[in-house]
C-alpha positions as CSV (number, residue, x, y, z in Angstrom):
1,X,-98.6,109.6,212.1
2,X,-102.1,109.3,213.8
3,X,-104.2,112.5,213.8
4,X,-105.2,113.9,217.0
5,X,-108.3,113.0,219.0
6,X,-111.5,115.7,218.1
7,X,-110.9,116.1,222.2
8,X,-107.3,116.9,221.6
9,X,-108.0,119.1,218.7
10,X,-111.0,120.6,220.6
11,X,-108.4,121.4,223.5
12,X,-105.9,123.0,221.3
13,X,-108.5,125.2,219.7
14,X,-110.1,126.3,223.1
15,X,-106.1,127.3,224.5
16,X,-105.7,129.1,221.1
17,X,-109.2,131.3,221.0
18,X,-108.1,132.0,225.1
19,X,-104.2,133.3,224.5
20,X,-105.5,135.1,221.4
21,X,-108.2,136.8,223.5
22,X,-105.8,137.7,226.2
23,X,-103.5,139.5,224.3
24,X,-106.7,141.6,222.4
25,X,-107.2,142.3,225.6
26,X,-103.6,143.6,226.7
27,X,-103.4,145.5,223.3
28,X,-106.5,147.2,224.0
29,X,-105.2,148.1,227.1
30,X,-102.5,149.7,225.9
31,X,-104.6,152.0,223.3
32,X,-102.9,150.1,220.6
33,X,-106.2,148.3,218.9
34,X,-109.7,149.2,219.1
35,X,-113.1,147.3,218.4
36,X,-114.4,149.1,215.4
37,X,-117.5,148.1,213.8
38,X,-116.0,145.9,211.2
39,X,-114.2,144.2,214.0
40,X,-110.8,145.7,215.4
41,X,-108.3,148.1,214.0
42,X,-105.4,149.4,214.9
43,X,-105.3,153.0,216.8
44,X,-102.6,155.8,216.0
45,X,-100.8,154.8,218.8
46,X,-100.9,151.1,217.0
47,X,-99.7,151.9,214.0
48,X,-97.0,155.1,215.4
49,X,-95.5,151.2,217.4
50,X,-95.8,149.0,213.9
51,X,-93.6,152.2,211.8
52,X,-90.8,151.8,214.3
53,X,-91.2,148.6,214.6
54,X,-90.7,148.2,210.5
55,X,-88.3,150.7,210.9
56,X,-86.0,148.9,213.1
57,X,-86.7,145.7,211.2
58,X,-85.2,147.4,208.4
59,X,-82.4,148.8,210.3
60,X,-81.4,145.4,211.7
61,X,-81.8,143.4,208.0
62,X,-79.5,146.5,206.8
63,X,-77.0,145.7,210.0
64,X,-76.9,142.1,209.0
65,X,-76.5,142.6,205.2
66,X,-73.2,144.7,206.1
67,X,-71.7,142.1,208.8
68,X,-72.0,139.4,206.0
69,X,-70.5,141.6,204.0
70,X,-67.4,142.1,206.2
71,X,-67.4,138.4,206.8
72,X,-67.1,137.8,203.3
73,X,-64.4,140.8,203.1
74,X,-62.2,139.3,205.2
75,X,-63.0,136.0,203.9
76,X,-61.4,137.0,200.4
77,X,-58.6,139.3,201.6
78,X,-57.4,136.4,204.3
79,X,-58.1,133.1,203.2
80,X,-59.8,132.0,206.1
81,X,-62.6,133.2,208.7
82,X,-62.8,135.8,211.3
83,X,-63.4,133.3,213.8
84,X,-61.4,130.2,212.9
85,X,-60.0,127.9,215.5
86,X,-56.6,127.3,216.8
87,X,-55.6,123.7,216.9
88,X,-53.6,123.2,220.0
């Protein structure tokens, strides 16, 4: 595989540093991050959004976890899957 021209990686850099800036901008907007002197950090409002943000992270691995669990449930108890085809 041939590497990409220094234009081409030059270009892809230039696109990445300007969608990275925009959204620092839209968070800071929003009172979520804040320049600080040590560059930016997150405000209480920030880090309030990243807790229930985890928290529903965890809720949703927790959901999963259980609906394997009844797949695998019925699995054992029926011999076959929940959603198994019907040959006509």
């Amino acid at each position: 595989m041939r590497k990409p021209s220094v234009c081409c990686r030059t270009e892809c850099r230039r696109h990445h540093s300007q969608h990275l800036n925009t959204r620092i901008k839209e968070l800071r907007q929003a009172g979520l991050l804040n320049q600080g002197s040590d560059g930016y950090v997150v405000t209480s409002s920030g880090a309030d959004l990243l807790k229930r943000i985890s928290d529903i992270s965890a809720l949703a691995s927790k959901w999963s976890n259980n609906q394997a669990k009844k797949k695998n449930w019925f699995r054992r108890r029926c011999g076959a899957s929940p959603k198994k085809k019907v040959q006509v």
